[in-house]
N, C-alpha and C positions, 0 to 999 in steps of 0.2 A: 731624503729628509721629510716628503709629504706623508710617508708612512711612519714616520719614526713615532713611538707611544712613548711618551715623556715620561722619565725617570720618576717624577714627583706622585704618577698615580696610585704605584708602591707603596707610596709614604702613609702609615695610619697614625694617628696621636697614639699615646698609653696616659689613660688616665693614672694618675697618680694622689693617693689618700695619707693627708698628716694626720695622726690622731694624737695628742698632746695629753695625755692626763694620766693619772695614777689611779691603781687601784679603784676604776670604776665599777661600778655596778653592772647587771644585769641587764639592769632597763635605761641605764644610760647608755651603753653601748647599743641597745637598739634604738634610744633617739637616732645617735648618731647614722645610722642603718635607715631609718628612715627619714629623716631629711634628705640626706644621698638619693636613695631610689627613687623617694615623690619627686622630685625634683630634677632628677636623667629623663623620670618617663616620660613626664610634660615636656621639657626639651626635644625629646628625640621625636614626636609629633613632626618638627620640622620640617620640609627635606626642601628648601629652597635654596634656590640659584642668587649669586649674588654677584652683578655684571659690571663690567668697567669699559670703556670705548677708550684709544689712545688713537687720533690722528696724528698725521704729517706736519702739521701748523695748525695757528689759531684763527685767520686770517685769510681768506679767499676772493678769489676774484672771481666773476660771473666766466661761465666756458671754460674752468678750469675741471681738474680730477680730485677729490677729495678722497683721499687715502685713510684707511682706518683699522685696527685690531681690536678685535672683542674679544674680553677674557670671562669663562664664563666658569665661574668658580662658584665652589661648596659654600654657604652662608656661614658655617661654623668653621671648616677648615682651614678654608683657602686652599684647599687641591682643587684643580681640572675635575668642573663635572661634567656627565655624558646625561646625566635622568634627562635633558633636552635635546632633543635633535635639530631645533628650528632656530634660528636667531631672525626676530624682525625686526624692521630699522625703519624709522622714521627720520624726516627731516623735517621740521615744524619753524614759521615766522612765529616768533614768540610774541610781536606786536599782533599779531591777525588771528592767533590761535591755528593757521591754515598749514592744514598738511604738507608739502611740495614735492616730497619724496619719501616712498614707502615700497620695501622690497624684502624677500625675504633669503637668508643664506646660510647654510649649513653648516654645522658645530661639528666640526674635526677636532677628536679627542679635549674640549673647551679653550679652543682658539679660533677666531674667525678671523679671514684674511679678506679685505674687500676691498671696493672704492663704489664713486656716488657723482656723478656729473651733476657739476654744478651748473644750471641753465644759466644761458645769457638774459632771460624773462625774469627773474628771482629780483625783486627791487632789493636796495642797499641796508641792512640793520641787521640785529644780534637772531642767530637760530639754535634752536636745541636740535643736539641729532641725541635721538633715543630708543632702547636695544630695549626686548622683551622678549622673555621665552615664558614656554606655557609653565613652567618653576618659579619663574621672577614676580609674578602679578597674582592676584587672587580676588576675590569677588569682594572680600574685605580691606583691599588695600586700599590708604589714604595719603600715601605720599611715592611721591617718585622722585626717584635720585640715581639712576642708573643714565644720567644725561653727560652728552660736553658741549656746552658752549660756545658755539663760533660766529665770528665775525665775516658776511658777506658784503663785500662791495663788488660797485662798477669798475674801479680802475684805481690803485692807491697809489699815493705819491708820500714822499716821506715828510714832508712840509704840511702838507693837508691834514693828514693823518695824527700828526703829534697838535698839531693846531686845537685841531676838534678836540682832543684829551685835555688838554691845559685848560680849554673853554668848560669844559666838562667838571673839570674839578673845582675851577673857581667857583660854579655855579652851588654843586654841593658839597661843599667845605663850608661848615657852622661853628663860629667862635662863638663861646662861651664866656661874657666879661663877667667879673666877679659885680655883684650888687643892682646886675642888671635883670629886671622879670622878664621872664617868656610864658607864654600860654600855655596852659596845663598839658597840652594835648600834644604838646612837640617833644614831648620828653616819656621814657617809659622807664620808672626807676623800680628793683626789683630784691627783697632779701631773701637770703638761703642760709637758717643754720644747717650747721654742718651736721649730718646724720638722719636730718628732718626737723629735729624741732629743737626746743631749749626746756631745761631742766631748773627750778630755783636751786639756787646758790651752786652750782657746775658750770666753771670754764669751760666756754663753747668758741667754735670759731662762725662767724655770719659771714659770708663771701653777698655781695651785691653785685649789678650790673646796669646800665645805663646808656639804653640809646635811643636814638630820634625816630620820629614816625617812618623811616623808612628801613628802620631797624638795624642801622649805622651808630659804631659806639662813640660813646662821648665821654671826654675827659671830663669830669667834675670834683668838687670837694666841696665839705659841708661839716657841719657837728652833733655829735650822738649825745642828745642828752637822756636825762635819767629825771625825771617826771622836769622841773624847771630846771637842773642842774646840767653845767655843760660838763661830761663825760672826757671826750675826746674829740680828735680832727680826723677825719676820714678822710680819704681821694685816693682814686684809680692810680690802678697799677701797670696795665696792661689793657689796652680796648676796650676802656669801659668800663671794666673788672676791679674788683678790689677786697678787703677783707679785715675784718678787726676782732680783737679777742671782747670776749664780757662777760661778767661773772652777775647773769640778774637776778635779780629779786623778785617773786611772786608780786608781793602786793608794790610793784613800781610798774612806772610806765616808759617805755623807752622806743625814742623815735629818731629821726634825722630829717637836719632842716639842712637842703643844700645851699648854696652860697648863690646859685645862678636864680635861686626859688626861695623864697623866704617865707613865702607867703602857705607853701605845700611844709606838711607835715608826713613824714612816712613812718609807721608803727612797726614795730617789728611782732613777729604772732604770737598768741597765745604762750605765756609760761607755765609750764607743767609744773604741780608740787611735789611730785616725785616720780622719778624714772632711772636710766642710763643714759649716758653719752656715749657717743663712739668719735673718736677726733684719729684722724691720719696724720704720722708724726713726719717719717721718711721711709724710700724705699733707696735700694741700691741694687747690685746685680745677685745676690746672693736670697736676701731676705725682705719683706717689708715691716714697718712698726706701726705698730695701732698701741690707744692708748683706752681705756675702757673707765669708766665712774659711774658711780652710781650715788641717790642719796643718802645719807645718814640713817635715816630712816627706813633705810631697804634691811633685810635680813641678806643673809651669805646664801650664794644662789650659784648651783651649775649653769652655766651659761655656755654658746656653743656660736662658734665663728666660722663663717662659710666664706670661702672665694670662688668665685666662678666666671670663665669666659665664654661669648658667645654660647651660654647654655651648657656648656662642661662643668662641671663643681673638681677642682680641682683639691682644693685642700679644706680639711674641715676639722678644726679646733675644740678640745674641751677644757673649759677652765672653771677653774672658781673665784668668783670674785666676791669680796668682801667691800670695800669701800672703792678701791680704782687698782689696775693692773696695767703692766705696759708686755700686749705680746708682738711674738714674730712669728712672723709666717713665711715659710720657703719659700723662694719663687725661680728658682736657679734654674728648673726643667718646664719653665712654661713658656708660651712665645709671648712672642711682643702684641702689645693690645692693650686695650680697656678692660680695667676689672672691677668686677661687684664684689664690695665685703658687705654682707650682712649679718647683721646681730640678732641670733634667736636667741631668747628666755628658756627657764625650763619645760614650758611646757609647747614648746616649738615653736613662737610665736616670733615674727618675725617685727622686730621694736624698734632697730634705725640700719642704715646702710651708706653706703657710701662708694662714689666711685674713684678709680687711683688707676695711672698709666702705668705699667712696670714692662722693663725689658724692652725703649725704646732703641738700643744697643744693638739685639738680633733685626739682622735688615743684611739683604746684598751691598757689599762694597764693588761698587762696579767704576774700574778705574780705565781710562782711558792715553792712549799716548797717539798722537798725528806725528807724523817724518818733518814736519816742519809747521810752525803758525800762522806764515804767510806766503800766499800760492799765486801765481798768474793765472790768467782766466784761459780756459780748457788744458788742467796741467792737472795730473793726477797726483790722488792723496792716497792715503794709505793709514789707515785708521787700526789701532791696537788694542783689543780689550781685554781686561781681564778682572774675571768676579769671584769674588771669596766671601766669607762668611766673618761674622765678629770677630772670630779667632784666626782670620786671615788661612783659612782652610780654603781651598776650591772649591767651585761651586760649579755642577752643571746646572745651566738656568734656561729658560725659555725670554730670550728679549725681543726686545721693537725698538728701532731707531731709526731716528728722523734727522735729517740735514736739510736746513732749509735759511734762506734772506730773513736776516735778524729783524727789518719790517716787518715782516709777518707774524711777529709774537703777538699773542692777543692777553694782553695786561691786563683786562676784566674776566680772563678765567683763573681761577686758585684753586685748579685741584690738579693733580697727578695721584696716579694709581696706589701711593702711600697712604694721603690723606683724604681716598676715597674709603678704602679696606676697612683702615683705621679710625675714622675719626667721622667723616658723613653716613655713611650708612649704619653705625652704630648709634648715634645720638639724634635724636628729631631736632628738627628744627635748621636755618642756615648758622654755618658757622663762619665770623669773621677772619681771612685771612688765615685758611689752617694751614697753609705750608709755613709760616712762620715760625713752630712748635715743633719742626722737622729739620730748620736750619741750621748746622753746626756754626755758623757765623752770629746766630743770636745769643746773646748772653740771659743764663735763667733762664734758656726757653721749657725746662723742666717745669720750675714755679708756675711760670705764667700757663702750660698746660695744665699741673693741676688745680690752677683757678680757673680754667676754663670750663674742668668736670665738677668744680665745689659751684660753680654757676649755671650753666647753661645744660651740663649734664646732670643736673639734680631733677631726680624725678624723670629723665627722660631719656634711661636707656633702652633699646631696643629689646634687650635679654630680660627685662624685667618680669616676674611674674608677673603683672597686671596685662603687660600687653602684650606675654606670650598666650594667658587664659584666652584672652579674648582674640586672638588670633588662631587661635586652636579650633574655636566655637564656629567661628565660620572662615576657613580658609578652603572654600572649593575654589578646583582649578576653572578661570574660564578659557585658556586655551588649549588647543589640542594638536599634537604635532602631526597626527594621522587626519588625514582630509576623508570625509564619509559622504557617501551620496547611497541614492534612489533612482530604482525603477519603479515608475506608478501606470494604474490602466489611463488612458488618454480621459482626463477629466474625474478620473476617482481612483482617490491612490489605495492598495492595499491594509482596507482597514478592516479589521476582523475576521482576519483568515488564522485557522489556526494553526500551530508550529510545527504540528504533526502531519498536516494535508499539504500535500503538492500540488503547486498549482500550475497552470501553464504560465510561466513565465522566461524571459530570457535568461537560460543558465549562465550565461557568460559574457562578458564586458571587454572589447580589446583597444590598447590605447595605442599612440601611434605619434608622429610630429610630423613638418612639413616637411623634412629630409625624409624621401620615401624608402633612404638606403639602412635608415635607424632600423634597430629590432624594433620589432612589435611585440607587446605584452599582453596579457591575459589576466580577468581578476573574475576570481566566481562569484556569484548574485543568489543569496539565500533565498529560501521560499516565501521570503516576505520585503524583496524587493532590494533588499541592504547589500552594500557592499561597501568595501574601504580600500583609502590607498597610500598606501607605506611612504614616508619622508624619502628612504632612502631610494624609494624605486626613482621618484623624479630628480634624483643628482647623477643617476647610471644616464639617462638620455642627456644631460646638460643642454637642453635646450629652452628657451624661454619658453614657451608653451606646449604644453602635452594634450594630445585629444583623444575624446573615449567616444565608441561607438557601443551599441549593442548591437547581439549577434546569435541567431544568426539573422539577414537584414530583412528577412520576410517580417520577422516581430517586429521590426520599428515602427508598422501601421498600426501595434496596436497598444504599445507601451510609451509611454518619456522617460526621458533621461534627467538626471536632476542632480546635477553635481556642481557645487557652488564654492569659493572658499571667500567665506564672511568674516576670518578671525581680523583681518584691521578694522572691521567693524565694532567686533567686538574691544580692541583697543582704542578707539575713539573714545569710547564708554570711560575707559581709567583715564583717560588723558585729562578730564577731564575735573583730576584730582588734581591736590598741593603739589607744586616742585618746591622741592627745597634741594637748594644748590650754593656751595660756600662761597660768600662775598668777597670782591678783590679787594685787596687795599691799593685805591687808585693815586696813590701821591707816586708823583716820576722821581725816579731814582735819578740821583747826581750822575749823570754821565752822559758823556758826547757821542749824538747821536747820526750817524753822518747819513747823508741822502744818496741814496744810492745810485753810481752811474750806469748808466745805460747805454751802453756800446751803439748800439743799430736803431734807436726811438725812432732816429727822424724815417726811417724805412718801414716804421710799422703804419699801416693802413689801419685808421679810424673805422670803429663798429658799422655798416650798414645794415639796416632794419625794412625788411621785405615783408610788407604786410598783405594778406589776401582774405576775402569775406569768405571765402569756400571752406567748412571746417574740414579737417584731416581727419581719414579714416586709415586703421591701422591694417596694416594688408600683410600676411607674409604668404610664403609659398601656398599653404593649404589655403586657406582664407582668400588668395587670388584667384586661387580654381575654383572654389565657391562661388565667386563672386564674376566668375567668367558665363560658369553655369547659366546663372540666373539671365546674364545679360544674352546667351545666346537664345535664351527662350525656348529649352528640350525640355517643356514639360507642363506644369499647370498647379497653383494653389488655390485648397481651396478656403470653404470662409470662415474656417480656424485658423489659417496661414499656415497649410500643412502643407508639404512636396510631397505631388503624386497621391493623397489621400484615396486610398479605397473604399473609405466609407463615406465621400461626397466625390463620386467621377463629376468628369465633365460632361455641361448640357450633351455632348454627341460624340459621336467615338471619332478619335482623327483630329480632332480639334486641339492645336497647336496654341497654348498662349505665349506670350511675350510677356518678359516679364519688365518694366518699367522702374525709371525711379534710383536709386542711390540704398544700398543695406548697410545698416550697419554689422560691427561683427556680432553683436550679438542677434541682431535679427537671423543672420546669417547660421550661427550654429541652433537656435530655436528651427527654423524652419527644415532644415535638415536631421534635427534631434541628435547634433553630435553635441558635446559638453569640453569647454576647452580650461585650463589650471594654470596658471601663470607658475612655471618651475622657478628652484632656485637661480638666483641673480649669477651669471658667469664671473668666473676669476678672472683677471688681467696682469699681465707683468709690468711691474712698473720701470718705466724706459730707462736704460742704464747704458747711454752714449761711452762709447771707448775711441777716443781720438787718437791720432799718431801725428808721424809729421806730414804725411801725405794729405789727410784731412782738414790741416791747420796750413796747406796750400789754398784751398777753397776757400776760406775764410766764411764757413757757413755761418750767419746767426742763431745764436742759442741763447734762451732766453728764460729757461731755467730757475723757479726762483726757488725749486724745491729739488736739491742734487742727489741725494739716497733717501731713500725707504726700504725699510726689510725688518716686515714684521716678524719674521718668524726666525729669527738668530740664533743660534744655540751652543751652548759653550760645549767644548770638550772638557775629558773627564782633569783635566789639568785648569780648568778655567777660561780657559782661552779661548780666542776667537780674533780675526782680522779681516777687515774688507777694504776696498779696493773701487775709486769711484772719483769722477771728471767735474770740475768747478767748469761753468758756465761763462758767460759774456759779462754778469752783473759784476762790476766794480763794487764790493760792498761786504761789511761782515756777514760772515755765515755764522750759525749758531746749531749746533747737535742736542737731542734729549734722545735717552736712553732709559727705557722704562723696562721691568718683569719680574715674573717669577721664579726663583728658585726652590732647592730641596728644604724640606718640614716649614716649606709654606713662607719661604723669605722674599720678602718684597724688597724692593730697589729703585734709584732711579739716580742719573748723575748727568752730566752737561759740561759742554768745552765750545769754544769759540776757535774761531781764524778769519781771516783777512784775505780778501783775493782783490786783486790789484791788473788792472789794465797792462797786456802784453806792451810792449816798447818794439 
């Protein structure tokens, strides 16, 4: 299975072109031609990675294993990309800004399988863990969203735990009474007509939105007048959101006074004396409807309507419109996602747009069945899956599932691998509660998404011309998956030697690790000192550190070695940018929530904390020989800090020094001029206990609050799949998520529950 190349890489889209019109011209048909082509060629500029993290739970305790898969997918497709070889991973206190964990691990066909020890030092509060590859980040980037969210504690109890959240929400939960003022500044109220602007006398739709300084939405209601004249009643629909029709008037003024604010006037913008509208009517699985007007005063005009995903232009319309038309546009062969319709003029000018969900339908159906709902503790389960597509077709799919103590859900993260793809990395900004718009239990969660894109999506999709131009102008990479070094003369490196002259230098580079039974490698060194070295060579040794000598070792007296790898340096730098990350909606669901029992507590031994002033120096095999070296004292530095220098001997021949004092490793490989590269972070199997009855004689303690993980699942060609896995000691519900990809780019994700119950 670790070789296995996933069906899905196969998969390419086929762009597909509507052209609607009759007996065109010439040169309308090359409009159409080019709008198309301007418009792929700036797109296909792109070639970014766009990543998602899926742990084991939300929720950790210090000394535990945090389990995780990175999916490292095409920005446009969502197929498995390879353009990166590198995944690097951070773990950041998001109160400190402070690094805690950074490593780097290997992209197998755009899947990563890892885990992340959680130290017992890590104090208690919220951490971003965050993936980058030299595809994901750019010297231009300003936001980052390729994060998840977790909760670190010392020890959680289930009483503590819901306590602190109840405390939590009373604190920020803001009622809004009607007739009461609040200060300008606790409130950010905001209008969108629909298309961009308003038109005199063209029914438009205005979508607003409304939330508090911490950019939490707020229910409110208020009245739209028309200069002193009350219009109509406004109020939210959905988080804040809400929308009203209006037919305005150039020479009028039209504002809204809310109810909570009497005293704030909010204008709606500028009314154009003449234009078009563009208003979205409905869409279903087949078609969508747009509805197009223009002024009176317009003359009858070829007009030309574009749809496009993620930078694909999928269908592109010619109409003519005279006062207002209502079209459709196919949408039957395109996936699920956000899409731009925009309205160009005759003379290609791009005049309103708008964005619309279609085809939230296409997605994995991944359906689950357990041998029973309620288990004693160490009594095996047996778990059943199976995944098909909208038309209940099979699906082979790439999945991740997690089985873990329903304590451990971490209720201030809202995202899953849907409402990452879909809905956060498409749209700037945070969005409130987007798995909500993905719930088949919500009702209208269709409307309330597309008041989400007439609000919050206006003006801020990712695919946009403005902010594909400007990421096109300056999108160099600043990471690089090959590690590059130098050989320089001892104090002056090769400068101004030309390409054609050879120089004496070390032709050759050989690396090695502290297992002396590993191969040894070889890397050649140009006439001007350079040399590089392949991602893939350091996952063939799998050992944490590789070391490079040059060779042969008479030249060490007269060259250095200079092999460094700076790239989390270089990511400190981006980190340094916006996270935007979608808001939980933290009200506690109705339901009983029980505390879970703990078979063996009273046998568990409390933390003990061994402190000592002597700091710790990292030592493995090599690095101890080193370091045995020095302290035997066969040899002599001189006042470069060079071993054996030839070009400062010692005062007298025979003169043995000692060497004193405590090195670090890096003094350690300077003085010797060897260069050491921290390799890819090693894989682990995550522990998969198989009791029988002989073992449930011993009555071991297990304490297990996390009982399968298996990132790397995969259906057969029938859909299916089945595993096979032992409940623990915890008296307490367990909860499953099941996350992935499937074929032409189908995402999924579903969840089941059961109950394990104390043996008798």
């Amino acid at each position: 299975m670790k070789n296995l190349v996933f069906t899905i890489l196969n998969f390419r889209f086929f762009l597909v072109f509507y052209f609607v019109f009759s007996a065109a011209s010439a040169h309308q048909k090359n409009n159409l031609k080019l709008i198309t082509e301007s418009l792929t060629i700036s797109k296909n500029k792109i070639e970014k990675d766009n990543l998602y993290l899926q742990t084991n739970k939300g929720i950790y305790e210090t000394g535990e294993d945090l389990w995780f898969k990175g999916y490292i997918l095409d920005a446009k497709t969502l197929l498995p990309s390879l353009q990166s070889e590198t995944l690097f991973l951070t773990l950041t206190n998001s109160k400190t800004n402070k690094v805690v964990w950074k490593e780097k691990y290997y992209n197998e066909n755009g899947f990563i399988n890892g885990h992340i020890y959680i130290q017992d030092t890590l104090s208690t509060g919220d951490y971003f863990l965050e993936a980058f590859t030299s595809n994901s980040i750019f010297k231009n980037t300003i936001e980052r969203n390729s994060i998840r969210k977790l909760r670190i504690v010392q020890k959680i109890t289930a009483d503590k735990y819901i306590l602190k959240k109840k405390r939590n929400n009373k604190k920020k939960k803001i009622v809004y009474k009607k007739d009461t003022v609040y200060k300008k500044e606790i409130i950010q109220f905001s209008l969108f007509p629909e298309g961009g602007y308003l038109v005199n006398n063209l029914e438009s739709k205005v979508g607003f939105k409304a939330v508090d300084q911490n950019g939490l939405p707020i229910e409110i209601s208020g009245i739209l007048y028309e200069n002193k004249t009350k219009l109509k009643t406004v109020k939210t629909a959905h988080a804040g959101m809400g929308f009203f029709i209006i037919k305005p008037k150039k020479d009028r003024q039209y504002f809204i006074i809310l109810d909570s604010f009497p005293n704030k006037k909010y204008f709606l913008k500028e009314i154009k004396t003449k234009g078009k509208v563009l208003r979205f009517i409905s869409a279903n699985e087949k078609v969508l409807r747009v509805n197009i007007s223009q002024s009176e005063t317009e003359n009858k005009e070829t007009i030309y309507l574009r749809l496009q995903q993620k930078g694909i232009t999928y269908n592109l319309i010619q109409v003519e419109l005279r006062d207002k038309i209502n079209v459709e546009i196919p949408v039957e062969k395109l996936p699920q996602g956000i899409a731009e319709i925009t309205l160009f003029n005759n003379y290609l000018q791009p005049i309103a747009e708008r964005l619309v969900y279609i085809n939230p339908h296409k997605k994995l159906k991944i359906t689950t069945k357990l041998n029973k709902d309620r288990f004693r503790t160490k009594e095996k389960v047996t778990l059943n899956i199976k995944v098909t597509d909208q038309n209940d077709e099979p699906q082979i799919a790439h999945l991740g599932i997690s089985v873990f103590d329903k304590l451990y859900i971490n209720n201030n993260d809202a995202k899953n691998i849907i409402t990452h793809y879909q809905l956060s990395t498409q749209l700037k900004g945070n969005i409130y509660d987007p798995q909500h718009y993905f719930n088949p239990k919500n009702p209208n969660k269709a409307k309330k998404l597309d008041l989400l894109l007439l609000t919050q999506g206006w003006r801020k999709y990712i695919w946009n011309e403005q902010v594909l131009d400007k990421f096109n102008y300056n999108n160099k990479l600043i990471l690089k998956d090959t590690i590059l070094g130098r050989a320089t003369f001892r104090g002056k490196p090769f400068k101004g030697v030309k390409k054609n002259k050879l120089i004496d230098a070390p032709k050759s580079l050989m690396s090695f690790t502290a297992n002396q039974n590993d191969n040894k490698g070889f890397f050649e060194i140009d006439t001007l000192g350079n040399f590089s070295i392949p991602p893939r060579y350091l996952i063939t040794l799998k050992k944490s550190y590789v070391y490079f000598k040059l060779l042969p070792d008479l030249e060490n007296k007269k060259y250095l070695l200079h092999l460094s790898d700076n790239r989390f340096k270089q990511i400190e730098n981006i980190q340094e940018k916006s996270i935007f990350y979608p808001i939980a909606n933290t009200k506690l669901h109705k339901q009983n929530i029980v505390k879970p029992f703990r078979v063996f507590d009273d046998n568990m031994l409390d933390e003990i904390l061994i402190k000592t002033k002597k700091k710790k120096i990292f030592r493995d095999k090599f690095l101890g020989s080193l370091d045995s070296i020095m302290k035997l004292g066969t040899g002599y530095i001189c006042k470069n800090r060079i071993l054996n220098c030839l070009a400062h001997p010692p005062p007298s021949i025979g003169t043995i020094y000692l060497f004193n004092g405590n090195y670090s490793e890096e003094e350690l490989l300077y003085i010797f001029n060897i260069a050491a590269i921290k390799g890819y972070y090693p894989k682990r199997e995550f522990y998969n206990p198989i009791y029988d009855k002989e073992d449930l004689k011993f009555d071991v303690p297990d304490f297990r609050n996390t009982l399968f993980w298996k990132p790397d699942l995969i259906t057969n060609e029938k859909g299916e799949t089945s595993v096979t896995f032992f409940t623990s000691d915890l008296d307490t519900p367990f909860v499953g998520f099941i996350e992935g990809l499937g074929l032409n780019s189908l995402l999924g994700t579903s969840e089941f529950e059961f109950y394990v119950t104390k043996q008798k």
